[in-house]
C-alpha positions in Angstrom: -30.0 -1.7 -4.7 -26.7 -2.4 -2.5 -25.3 -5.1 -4.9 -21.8 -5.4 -3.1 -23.5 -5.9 0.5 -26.4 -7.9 -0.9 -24.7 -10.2 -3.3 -21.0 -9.2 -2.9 -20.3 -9.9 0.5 -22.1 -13.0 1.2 -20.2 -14.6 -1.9 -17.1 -13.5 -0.2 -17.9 -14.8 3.2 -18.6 -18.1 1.1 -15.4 -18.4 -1.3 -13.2 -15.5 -0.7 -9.2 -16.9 0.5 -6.7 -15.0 2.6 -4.0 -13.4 0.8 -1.2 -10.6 1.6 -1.4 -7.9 -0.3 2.2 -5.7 -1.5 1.2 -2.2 -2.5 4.4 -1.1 -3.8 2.6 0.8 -6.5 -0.6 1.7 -5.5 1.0 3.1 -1.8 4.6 3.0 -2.4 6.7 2.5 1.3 3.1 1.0 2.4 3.5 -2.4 4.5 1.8 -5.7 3.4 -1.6 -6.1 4.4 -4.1 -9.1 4.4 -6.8 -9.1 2.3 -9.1 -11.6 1.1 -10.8 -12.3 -2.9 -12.3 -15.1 -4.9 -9.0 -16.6 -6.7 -9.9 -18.3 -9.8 -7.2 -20.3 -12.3 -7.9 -21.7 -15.3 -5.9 -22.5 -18.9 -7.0 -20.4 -21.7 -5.6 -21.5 -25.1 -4.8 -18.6 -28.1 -4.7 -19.2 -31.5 -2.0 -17.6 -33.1 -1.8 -16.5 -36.7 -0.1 -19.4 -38.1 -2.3 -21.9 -36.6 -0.6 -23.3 -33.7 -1.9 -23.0 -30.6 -0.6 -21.1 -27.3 -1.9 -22.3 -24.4 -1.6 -20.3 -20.7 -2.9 -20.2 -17.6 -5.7 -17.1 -17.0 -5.8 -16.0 -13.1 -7.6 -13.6 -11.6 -8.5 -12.9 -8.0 -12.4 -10.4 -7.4 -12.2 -8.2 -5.0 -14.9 -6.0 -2.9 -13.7 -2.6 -2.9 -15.6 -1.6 0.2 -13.0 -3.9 1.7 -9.7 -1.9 0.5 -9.4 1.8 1.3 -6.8 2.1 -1.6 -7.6 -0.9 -4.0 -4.4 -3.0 -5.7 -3.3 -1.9 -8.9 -0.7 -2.7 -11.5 2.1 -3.9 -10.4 1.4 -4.4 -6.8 1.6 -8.3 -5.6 -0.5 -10.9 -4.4 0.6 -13.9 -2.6 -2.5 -16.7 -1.2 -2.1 -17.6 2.0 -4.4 -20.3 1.7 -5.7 -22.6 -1.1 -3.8 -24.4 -3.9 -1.7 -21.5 -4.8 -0.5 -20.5 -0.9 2.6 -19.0 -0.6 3.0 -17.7 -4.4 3.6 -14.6 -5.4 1.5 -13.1 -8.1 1.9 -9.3 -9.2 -1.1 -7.7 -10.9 -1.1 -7.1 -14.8 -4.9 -5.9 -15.2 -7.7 -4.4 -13.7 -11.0 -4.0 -14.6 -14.1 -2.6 -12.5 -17.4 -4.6 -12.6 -19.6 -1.4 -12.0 -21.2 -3.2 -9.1 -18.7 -2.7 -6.1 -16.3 -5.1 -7.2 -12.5 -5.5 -8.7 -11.2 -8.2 -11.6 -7.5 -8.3 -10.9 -5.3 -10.8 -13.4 -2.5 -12.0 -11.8 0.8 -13.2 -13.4 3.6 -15.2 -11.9 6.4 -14.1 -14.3 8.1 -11.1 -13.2 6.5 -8.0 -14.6 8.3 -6.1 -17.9 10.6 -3.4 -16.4 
């Protein structure tokens, strides 16, 4: 079974944003592209070991990697072009393949650790 053209691409047709992509990792000296992905943001809270409670915000953006000939990877940013978070820049801590044809990326606003 084809799960990223069967289920994959009519869930990005449906929910997918616009967003420029910066590959200054994954293709260093590369220009921006577009791109599109599901962005999702949500607070996450972390109990810590002496009981208090951090709280942050987890966001990721899925990706169909039929849709990237080299996919984002850590490091690289992410800015929206549409949607609530248009116009910030995210770069990408994580990465995790679904097995399926698809990409997790978490996204962070802070700058990354040099």
């Amino acid at each position: 079974m084809d799960f990223s053209t069967l289920v994959l691409l009519p869930g990005m047709n449906t929910f997918a944003i616009a967003v420029t992509v910066r590959p200054a990792v994954s293709q260093p000296g590369a220009l921006d592209y577009p791109a599109r992905g599901v962005f999702s943001s949500m607070p996450t809270d972390v109990q810590m070991q002496d009981g208090t409670t951090f709280s942050d915000q987890q966001t990721t953006l899925g990706i169909r990697l039929r849709e990237f000939a080299v996919p984002p990877v850590n490091g690289d940013r992410i800015t929206p072009t549409e949607g609530e978070a248009a116009g910030i820049t995210f770069w990408v801590a994580d990465s995790g393949v679904d097995g399926q044809g698809g990409m997790t990326l978490t996204l962070r606003k802070t700058d990354p650790p040099e």
